[in-house]
Wavefront OBJ file of the C-alpha trace (Angstrom):
o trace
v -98.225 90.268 -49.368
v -96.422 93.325 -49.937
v -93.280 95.337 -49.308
v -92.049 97.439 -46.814
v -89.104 99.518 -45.862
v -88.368 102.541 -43.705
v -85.805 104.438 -41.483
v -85.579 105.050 -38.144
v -83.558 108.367 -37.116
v -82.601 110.762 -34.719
v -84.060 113.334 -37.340
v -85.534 113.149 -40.242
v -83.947 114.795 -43.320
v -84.707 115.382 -47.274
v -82.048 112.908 -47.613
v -84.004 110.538 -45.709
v -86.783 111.053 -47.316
v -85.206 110.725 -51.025
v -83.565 107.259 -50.025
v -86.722 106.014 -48.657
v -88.540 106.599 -52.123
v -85.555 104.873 -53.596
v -86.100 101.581 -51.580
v -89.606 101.720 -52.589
v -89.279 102.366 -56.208
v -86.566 99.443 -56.063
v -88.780 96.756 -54.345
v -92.298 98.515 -56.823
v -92.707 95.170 -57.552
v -93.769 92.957 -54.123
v -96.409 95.636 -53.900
v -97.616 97.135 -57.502
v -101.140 98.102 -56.637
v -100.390 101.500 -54.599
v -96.678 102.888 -53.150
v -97.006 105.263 -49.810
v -95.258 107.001 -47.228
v -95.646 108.254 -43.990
v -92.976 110.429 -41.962
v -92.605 112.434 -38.905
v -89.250 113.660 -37.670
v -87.822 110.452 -36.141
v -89.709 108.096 -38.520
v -89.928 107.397 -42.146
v -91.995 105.001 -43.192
v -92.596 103.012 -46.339
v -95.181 100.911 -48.394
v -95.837 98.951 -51.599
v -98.961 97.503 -51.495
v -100.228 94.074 -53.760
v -103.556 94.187 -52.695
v -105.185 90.682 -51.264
v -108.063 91.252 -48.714
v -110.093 94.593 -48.571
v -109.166 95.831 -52.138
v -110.289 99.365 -51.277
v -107.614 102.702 -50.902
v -108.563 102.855 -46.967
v -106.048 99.167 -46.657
v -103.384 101.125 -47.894
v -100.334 101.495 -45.662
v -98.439 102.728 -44.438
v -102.163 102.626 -41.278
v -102.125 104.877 -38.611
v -104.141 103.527 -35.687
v -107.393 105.109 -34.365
v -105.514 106.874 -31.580
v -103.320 108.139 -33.637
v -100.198 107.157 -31.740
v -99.147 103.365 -33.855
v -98.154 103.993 -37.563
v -97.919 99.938 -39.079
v -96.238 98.946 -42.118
v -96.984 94.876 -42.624
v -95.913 92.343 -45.066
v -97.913 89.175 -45.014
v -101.211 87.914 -43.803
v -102.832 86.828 -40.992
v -104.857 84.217 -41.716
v -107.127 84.356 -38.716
v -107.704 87.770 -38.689
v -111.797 87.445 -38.540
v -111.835 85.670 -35.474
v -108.912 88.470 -33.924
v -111.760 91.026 -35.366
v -114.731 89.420 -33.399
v -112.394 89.019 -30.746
v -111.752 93.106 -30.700
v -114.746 94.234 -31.568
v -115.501 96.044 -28.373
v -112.194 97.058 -27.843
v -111.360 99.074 -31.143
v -113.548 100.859 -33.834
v -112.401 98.811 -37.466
v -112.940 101.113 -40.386
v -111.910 98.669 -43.235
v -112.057 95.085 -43.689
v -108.371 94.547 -44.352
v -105.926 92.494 -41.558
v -103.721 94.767 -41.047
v -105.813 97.189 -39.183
v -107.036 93.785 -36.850
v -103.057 93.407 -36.542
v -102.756 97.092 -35.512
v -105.472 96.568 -32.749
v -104.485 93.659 -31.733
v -101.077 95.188 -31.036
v -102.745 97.718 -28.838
v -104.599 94.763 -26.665
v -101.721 92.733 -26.681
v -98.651 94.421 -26.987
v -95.320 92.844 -27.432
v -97.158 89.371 -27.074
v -99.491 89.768 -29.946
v -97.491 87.447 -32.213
v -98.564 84.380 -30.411
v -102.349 85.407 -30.927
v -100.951 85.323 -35.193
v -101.396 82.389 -37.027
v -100.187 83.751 -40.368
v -97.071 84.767 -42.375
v -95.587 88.109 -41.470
v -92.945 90.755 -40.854
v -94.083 94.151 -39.884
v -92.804 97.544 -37.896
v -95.392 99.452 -35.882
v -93.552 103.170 -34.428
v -95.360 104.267 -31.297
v -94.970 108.263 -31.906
v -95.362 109.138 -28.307
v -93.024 106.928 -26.651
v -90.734 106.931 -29.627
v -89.975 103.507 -29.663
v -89.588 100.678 -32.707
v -91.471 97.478 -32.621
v -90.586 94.625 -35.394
v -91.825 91.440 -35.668
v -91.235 88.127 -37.911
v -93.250 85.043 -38.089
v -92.681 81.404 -36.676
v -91.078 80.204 -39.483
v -89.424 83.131 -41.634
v -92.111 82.886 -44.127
v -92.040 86.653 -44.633
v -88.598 88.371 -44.889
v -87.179 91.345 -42.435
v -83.897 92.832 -43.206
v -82.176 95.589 -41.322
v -79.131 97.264 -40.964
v -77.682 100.895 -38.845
v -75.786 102.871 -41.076
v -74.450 106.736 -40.387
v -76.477 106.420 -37.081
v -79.827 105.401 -39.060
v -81.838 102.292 -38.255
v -82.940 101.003 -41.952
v -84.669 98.405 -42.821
v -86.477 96.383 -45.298
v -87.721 93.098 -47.228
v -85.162 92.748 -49.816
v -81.737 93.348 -49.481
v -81.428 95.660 -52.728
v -83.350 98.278 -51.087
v -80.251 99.317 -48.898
v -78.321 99.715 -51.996
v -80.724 102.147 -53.282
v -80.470 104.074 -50.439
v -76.681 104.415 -51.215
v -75.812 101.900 -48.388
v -72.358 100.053 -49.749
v -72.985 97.367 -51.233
v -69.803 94.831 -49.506
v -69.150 91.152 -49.394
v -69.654 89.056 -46.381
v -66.844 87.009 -46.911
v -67.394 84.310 -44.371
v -71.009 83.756 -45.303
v -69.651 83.404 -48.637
v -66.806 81.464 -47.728
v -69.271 78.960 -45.803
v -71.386 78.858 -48.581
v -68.460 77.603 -51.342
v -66.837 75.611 -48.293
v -69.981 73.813 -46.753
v -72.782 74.596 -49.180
v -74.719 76.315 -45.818
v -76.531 79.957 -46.807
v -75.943 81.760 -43.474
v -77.293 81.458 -39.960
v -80.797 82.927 -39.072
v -79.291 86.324 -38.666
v -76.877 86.309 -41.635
v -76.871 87.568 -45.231
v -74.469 87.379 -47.584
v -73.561 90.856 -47.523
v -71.541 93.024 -45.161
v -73.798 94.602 -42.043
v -76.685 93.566 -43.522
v -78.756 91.313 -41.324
v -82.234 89.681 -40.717
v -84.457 89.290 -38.014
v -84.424 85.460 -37.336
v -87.704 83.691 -37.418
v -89.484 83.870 -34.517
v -87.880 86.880 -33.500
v -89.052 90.359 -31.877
v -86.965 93.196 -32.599
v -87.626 96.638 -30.034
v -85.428 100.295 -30.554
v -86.040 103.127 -28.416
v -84.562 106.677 -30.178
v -83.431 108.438 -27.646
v -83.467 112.588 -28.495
v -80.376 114.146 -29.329
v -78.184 110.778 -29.746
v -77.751 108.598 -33.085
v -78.358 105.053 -33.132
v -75.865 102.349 -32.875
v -76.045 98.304 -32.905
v -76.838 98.903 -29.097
v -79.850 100.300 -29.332
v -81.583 97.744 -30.538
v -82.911 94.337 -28.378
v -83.589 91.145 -29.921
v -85.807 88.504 -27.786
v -87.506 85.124 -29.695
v -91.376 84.786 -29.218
v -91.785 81.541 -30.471
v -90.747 78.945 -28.452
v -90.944 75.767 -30.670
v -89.047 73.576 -28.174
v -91.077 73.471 -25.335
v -94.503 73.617 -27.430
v -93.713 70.655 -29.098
v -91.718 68.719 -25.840
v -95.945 69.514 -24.642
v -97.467 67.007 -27.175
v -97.907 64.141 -26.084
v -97.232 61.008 -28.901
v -100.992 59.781 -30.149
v -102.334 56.664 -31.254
v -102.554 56.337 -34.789
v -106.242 56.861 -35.264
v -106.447 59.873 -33.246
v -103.100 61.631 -34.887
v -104.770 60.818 -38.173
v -108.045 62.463 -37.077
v -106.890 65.247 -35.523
v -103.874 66.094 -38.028
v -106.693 65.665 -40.840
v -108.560 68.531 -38.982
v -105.651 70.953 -38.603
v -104.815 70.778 -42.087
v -108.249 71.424 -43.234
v -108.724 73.814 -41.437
v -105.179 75.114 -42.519
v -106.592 75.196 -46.155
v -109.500 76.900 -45.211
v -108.015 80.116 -43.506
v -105.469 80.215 -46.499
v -108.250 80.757 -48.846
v -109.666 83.996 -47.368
v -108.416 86.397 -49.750
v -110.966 88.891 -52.472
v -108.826 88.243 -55.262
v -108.620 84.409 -57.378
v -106.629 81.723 -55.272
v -104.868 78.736 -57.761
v -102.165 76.458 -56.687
v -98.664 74.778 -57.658
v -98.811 71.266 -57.955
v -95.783 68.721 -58.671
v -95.891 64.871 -58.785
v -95.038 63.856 -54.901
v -96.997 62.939 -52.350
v -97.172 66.938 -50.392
v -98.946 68.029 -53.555
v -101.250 64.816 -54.002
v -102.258 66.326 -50.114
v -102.962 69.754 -51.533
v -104.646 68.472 -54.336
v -106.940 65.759 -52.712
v -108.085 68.714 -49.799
v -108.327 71.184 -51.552
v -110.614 69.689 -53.953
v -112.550 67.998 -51.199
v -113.245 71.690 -49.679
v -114.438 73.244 -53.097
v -115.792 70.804 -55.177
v -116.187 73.103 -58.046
v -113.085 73.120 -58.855
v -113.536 74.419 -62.222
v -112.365 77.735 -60.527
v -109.339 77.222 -58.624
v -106.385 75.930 -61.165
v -103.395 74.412 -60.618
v -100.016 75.064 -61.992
v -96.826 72.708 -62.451
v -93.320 73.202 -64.667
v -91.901 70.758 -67.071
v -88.942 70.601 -68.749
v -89.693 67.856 -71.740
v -87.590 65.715 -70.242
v -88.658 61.927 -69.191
v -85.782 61.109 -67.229
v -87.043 64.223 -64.956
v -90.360 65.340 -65.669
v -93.263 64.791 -62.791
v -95.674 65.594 -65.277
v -97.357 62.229 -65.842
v -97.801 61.749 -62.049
v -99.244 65.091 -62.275
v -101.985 64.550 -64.904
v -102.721 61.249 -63.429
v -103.993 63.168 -60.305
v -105.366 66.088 -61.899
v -107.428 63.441 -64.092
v -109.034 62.357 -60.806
v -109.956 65.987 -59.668
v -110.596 68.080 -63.052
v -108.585 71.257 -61.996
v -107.529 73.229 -64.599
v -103.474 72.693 -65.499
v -101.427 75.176 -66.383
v -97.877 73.694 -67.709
v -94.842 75.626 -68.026
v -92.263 74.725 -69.985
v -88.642 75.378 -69.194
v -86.404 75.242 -72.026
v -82.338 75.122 -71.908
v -82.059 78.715 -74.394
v -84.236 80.684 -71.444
v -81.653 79.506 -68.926
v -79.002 82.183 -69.671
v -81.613 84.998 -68.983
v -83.529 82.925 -66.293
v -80.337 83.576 -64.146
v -79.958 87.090 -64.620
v -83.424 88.214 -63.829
v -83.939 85.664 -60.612
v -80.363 86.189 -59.556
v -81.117 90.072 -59.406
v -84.549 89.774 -57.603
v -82.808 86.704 -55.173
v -80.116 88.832 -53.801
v -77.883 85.975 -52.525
v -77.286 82.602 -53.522
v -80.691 80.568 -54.849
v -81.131 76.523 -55.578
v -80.311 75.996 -58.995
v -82.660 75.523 -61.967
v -85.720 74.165 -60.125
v -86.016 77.557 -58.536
v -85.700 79.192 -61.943
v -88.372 77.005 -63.475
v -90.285 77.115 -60.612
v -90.331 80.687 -61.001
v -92.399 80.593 -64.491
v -95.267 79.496 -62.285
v -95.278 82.543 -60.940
v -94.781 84.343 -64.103
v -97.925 82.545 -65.650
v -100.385 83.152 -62.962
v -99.836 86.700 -62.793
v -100.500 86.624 -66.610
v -104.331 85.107 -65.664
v -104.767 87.623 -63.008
v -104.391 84.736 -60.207
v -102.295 86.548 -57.821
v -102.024 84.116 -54.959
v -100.896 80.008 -54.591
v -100.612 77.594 -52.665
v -98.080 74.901 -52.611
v -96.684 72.346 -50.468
v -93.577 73.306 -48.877
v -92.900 71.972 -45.030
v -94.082 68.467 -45.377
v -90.943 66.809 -45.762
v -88.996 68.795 -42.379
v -92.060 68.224 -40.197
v -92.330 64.275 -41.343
v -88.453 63.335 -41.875
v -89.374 62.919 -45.834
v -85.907 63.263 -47.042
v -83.774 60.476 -47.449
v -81.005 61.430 -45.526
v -83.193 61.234 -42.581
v -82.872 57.943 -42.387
v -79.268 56.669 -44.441
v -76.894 58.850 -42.433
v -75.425 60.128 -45.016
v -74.283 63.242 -43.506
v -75.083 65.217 -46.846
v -77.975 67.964 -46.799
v -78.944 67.823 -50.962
v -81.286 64.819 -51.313
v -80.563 62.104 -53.629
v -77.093 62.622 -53.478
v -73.758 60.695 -53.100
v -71.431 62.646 -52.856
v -70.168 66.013 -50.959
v -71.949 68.520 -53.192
v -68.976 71.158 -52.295
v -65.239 71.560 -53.554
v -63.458 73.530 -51.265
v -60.396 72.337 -52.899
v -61.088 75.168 -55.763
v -60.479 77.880 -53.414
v -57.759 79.507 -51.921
v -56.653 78.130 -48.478
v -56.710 81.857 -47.212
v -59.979 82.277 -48.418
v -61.221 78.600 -46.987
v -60.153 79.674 -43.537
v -62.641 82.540 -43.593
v -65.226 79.781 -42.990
v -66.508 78.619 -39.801
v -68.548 75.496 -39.954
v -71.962 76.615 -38.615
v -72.918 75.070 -35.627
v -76.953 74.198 -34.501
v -78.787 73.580 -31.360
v -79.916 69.905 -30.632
v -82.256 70.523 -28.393
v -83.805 67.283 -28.372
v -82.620 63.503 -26.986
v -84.131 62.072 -30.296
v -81.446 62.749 -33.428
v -84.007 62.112 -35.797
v -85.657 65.277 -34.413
v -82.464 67.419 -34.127
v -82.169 66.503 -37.672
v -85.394 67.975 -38.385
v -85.367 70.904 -36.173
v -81.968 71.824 -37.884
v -83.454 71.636 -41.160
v -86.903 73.600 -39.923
v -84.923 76.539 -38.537
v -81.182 76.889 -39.733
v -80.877 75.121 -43.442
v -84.132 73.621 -45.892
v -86.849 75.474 -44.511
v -85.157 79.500 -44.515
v -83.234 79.107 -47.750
v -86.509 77.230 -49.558
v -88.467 80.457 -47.956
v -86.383 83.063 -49.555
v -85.933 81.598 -52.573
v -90.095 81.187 -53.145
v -90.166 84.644 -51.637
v -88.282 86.329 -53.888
v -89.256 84.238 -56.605
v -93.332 84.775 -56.156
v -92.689 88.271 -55.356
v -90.684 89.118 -58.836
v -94.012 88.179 -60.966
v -96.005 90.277 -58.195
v -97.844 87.154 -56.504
v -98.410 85.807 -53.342
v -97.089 82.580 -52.076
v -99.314 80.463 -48.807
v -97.913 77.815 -47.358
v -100.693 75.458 -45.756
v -98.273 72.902 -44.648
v -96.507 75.596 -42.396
v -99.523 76.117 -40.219
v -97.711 75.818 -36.663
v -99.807 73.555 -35.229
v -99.202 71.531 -38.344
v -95.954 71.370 -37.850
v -96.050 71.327 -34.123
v -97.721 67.723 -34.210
v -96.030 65.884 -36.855
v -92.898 66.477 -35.436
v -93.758 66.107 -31.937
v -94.503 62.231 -32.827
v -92.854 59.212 -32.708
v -89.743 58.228 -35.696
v -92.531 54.850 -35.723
v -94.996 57.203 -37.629
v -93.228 59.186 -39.687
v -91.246 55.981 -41.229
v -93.178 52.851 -40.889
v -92.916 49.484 -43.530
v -89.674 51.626 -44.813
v -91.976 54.118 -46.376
v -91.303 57.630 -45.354
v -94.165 59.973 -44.128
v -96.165 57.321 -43.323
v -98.960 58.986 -41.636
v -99.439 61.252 -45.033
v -99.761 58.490 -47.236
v -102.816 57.064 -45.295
v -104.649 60.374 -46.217
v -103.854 60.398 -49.637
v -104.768 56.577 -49.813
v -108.397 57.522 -49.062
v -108.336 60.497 -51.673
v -106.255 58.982 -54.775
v -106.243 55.770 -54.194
v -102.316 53.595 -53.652
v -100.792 53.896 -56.816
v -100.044 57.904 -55.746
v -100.029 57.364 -51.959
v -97.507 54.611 -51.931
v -95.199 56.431 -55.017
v -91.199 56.899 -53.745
v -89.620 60.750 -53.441
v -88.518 62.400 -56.943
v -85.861 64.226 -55.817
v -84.688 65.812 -58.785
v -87.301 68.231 -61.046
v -85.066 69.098 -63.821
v -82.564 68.132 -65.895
v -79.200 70.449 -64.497
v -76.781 68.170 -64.615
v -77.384 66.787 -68.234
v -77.703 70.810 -70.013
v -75.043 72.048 -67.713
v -72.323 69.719 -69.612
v -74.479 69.805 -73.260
v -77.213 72.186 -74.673
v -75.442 74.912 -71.843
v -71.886 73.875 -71.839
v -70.833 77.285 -73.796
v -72.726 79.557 -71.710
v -71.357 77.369 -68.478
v -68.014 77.617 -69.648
v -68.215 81.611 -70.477
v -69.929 81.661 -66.792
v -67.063 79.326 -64.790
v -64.209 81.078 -66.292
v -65.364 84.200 -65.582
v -65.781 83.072 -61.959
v -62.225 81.501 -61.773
v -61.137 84.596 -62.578
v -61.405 85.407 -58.859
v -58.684 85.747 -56.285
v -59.755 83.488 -54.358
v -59.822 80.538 -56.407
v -57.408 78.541 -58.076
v -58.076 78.829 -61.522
v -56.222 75.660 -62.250
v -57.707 73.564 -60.065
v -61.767 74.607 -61.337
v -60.982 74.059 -64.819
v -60.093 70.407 -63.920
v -63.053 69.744 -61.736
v -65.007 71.393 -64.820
v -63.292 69.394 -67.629
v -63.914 65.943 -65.428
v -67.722 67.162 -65.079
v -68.048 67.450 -69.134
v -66.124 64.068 -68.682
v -68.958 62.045 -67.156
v -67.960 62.568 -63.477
v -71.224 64.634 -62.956
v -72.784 62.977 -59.406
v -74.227 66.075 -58.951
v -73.785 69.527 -60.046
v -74.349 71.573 -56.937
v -71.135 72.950 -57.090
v -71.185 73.737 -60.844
v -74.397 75.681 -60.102
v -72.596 77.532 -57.260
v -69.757 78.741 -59.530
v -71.970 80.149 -61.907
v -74.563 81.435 -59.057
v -71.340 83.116 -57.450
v -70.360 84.692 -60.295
v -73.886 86.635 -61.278
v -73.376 87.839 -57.314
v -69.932 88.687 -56.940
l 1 2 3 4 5 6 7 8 9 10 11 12 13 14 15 16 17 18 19 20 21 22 23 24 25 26 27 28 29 30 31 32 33 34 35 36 37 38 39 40 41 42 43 44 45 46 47 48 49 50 51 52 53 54 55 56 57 58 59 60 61 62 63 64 65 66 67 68 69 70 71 72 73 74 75 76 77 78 79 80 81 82 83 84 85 86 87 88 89 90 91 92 93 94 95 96 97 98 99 100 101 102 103 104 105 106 107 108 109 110 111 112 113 114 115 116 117 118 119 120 121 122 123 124 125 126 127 128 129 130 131 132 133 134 135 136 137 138 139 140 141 142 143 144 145 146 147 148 149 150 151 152 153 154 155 156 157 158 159 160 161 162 163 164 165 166 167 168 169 170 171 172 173 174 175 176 177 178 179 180 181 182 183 184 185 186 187 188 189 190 191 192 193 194 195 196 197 198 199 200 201 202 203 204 205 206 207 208 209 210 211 212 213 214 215 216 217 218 219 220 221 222 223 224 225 226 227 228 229 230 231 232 233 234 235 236 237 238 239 240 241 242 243 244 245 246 247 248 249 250 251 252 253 254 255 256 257 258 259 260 261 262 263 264 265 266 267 268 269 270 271 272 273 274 275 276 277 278 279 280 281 282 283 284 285 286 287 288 289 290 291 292 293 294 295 296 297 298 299 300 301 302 303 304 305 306 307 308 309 310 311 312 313 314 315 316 317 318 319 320 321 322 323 324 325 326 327 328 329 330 331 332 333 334 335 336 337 338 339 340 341 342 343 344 345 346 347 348 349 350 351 352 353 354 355 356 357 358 359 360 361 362 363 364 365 366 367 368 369 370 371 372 373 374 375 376 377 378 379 380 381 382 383 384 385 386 387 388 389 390 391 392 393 394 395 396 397 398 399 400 401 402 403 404 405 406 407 408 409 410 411 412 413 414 415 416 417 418 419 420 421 422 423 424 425 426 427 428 429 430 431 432 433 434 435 436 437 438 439 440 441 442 443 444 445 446 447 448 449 450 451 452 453 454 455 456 457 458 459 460 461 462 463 464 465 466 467 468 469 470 471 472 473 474 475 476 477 478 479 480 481 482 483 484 485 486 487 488 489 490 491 492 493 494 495 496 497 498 499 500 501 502 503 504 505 506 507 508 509 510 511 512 513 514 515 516 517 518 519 520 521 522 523 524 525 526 527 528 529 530 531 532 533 534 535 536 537 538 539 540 541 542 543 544 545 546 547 548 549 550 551 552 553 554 555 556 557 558 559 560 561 562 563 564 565 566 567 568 569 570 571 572 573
């Protein structure tokens, strides 16, 4: 996992070249193990490296191919790169061991299909000097981050948003994201950010810009096409019997585990108290038995009411991992915000993501420098429990609306426009899902562990993401996801045979720390300081969020969503 940035240009200038180092020095820390460039006069290109597989100098990137014509910059991994290698092998001489020169030749076999010969997590740029042409590419599921924007005629782009700043790109508002955001708690569609012309490339996505000589570049130069079509892959699978989806999904997601463990550098894992992790845990362990090595990581906050720590000893007591705990206390909160707010860019999920950001912090200090953990489980099995009550709300375990739009201006409210997503299937369980996969849980949980892993220099896998994972738990029948009203039903018959019922059979946590209670007492100063600064706005009625706020300290504290959005608005704004 690293970082990458670069500019595309009619011709390339010192300027150029001085606002590409600034992106990279910006983003030094998604790749703090070597920082290079590459340039010619249409093409800068950029490079920080965290080094994973094939440690040595020869990995570094920017890679130019054997040819000579592809230059690559690449941010991810592709987990079956060995068997693209043997694959290739008389088609291109490799010179290091690393997977982003298979990805380069791969390109060269496949072209602009090579994506769907990927199983991995990526976002990379390959410039074909000769033809002069831009290639960009994202992964399935957005697992890897790929911004972009044209600005003075200049194709930039990136994987954080701060890296346009640097390169003196203003830094403006997107007021209806925002506006969406405060109005409907949604972060932006697949294309969106929250700030003015900057975009992404949605998941899935293929992104191709031909520079033609003599002309600068504009927002119609550029052609966007998806690659992955999830719809019709998964409308393929047919429903199986319960022994045989057991059997086979048991084999995918070994075999998941497996490829996500090729790396030359120490491999640990995050771990919390629900049934994804008790999945992780039990396979894991079951694949390397001496587990003494690989070590497992989990946040606390010394709270009972909230803490998954007992579940979590009870199965590392079965396995012997090593456990690393991290303790998140209410006097690290204040500062918690300011450094993940700056590294997040946009609007993150509260203080889970800030504890769950010490993880990080502590397995960088041990020299572990990639996890695992268990994200995707829930979206591909309809785990959450609005699944199933119809709640119409999108934050588990709550309810009520976890918005107040009635704090803001009405000019300001009708800058939003309610997102709208594709139903492409007959089932609504599935839409449900497929909304959550590809427009809301999955690409705002994404960015947030992104950014999050990526502050403390690590690398975040996500085994559960494996395509075909996904692909054939969702393709299945409602009766196997929920059956005997227990929710993923089909993953607590794995974990039965692993850890026995007592975990298997346990009921969603859906709340890891204790935000509402140290929002109105151990942080009600520093909340106060935070909401009044953020009322302060013009587009909110100051009147109106001092209420809300005095009948939160009150006791009328459902949920505190919207608190956290005040005071995440107003680090941002």
């Amino acid at each position: 996992m690293c970082g990458i940035a670069g500019i595309i240009t009619n011709q390339t200038t010192i300027e150029l070249q001085h606002q590409l180092k600034a992106m990279l020095e910006v983003t030094k820390h998604r790749g703090p193990d070597a920082s290079e460039s590459w340039m010619d006069s249409r093409c800068c290109l950029g490079h920080n490296r965290l080094s994973i597989i094939d440690l040595h100098s020869t990995a570094n990137q920017p890679m130019l191919s054997n040819c000579g014509r592809y230059v690559i910059v690449f941010n991810g991994e592709i987990y079956n790169y060995l068997e693209l290698k043997e694959a290739l092998k008389f088609e291109y001489t490799f010179k290091t061991q690393s997977d982003t020169e298979v990805l380069l030749a791969a390109f060269i076999k496949y072209g602009t299909n090579v994506a769907e010969k990927l199983n991995g997590m990526f976002a990379f740029l390959i410039w074909d000097k000769e033809a002069k042409k831009v290639f960009a590419c994202r992964d399935r599921f957005g697992v890897k981050p790929f911004y972009y924007t044209i600005y003075n005629g200049n194709f930039y782009f990136a994987s954080e948003i701060k890296a346009f700043f640097a390169a003196g790109i203003p830094k403006k508002e997107n007021w209806k994201v925002w506006a969406n955001y405060l109005v409907y708690g949604s972060y932006g569609m697949p294309n969106e950010t929250f700030w003015d012309k900057i975009e992404q490339l949605p998941s899935g996505h293929i992104l191709e810009l031909e520079v033609a000589e003599g002309r600068t570049l504009s927002s119609k130069d550029k052609k966007i096409t998806q690659w992955y079509d999830f719809v019709s892959r998964v409308n393929a699978i047919e429903p199986m019997e319960e022994s045989v989806l057991k059997s086979n999904y048991l084999e995918l997601l070994n075999d998941s585990i497996s490829l996500r463990f090729r790396a030359d550098v120490k491999i640990g894992f995050n771990i919390s108290g629900g049934l994804d992790s008790s999945v992780l845990l039990a396979l894991v362990n079951k694949q390397f038995p001496d587990n003494k090595t690989i070590e497992a990581f989990t946040f606390y906050s010394d709270n009972k009411a909230y803490d998954e720590l007992p579940w979590v000893e009870q199965m590392i007591a079965i396995t012997g991992n090593p456990l690393n705990k991290c303790l998140l206390k209410a006097e690290d909160i204040d500062s918690l915000i300011k450094d993940v707010s700056y590294y997040q860019d946009e609007p993150f999920g509260g203080f889970p993501t800030l504890a769950y950001s010490l993880i990080f912090k502590e397995a960088r200090r041990k020299n572990i420098t990639v996890l695992l953990d268990g994200q995707g489980m829930d979206e591909a099995w309809a785990g959450y429990d609005y699944y199933h009550t119809n709640s119409g709300f999108t934050v588990q375990g709550t309810t009520t609306s976890p918005v107040r739009p009635e704090v803001l201006t009405p000019e300001f409210v009708q800058l939003a426009e309610k997102d709208r997503y594709q139903q492409p299937f007959s089932d609504p369980l599935k839409n449900l899902q497929y909304r959550d996969i590809f427009y809301t849980k999955i690409p705002r949980a994404l960015r947030f562990n992104d950014r999050i892993s990526m502050m403390h220099s690590t690398e975040l896998r996500e085994p559960f993401l494996d395509y075909r994972l996904v692909e054939l738990a969702f393709a299945q029948d409602a009766k196997v996801k929920i059956k005997d009203k227990q929710t993923k039903w089909m993953l607590r018959q794995l974990v039965k045979d692993y850890l026995g019922n007592s975990i298997a059979l346990a009921s969603k946590r859906p709340l890891q720390t204790p935000q509402r209670e140290w929002i109105a007492g151990d942080l009600n100063e520093l909340m106060s300081e935070k909401i009044n600064a953020f009322a302060s706005n013009p587009f909110v009625n100051k009147q109106k969020i001092l209420k809300l706020w005095t009948d939160y300290l009150s006791g009328n504290s459902d949920n505190s969503f919207y608190v956290w959005q005040w005071v995440n608005a107003n680090e941002m704004i």
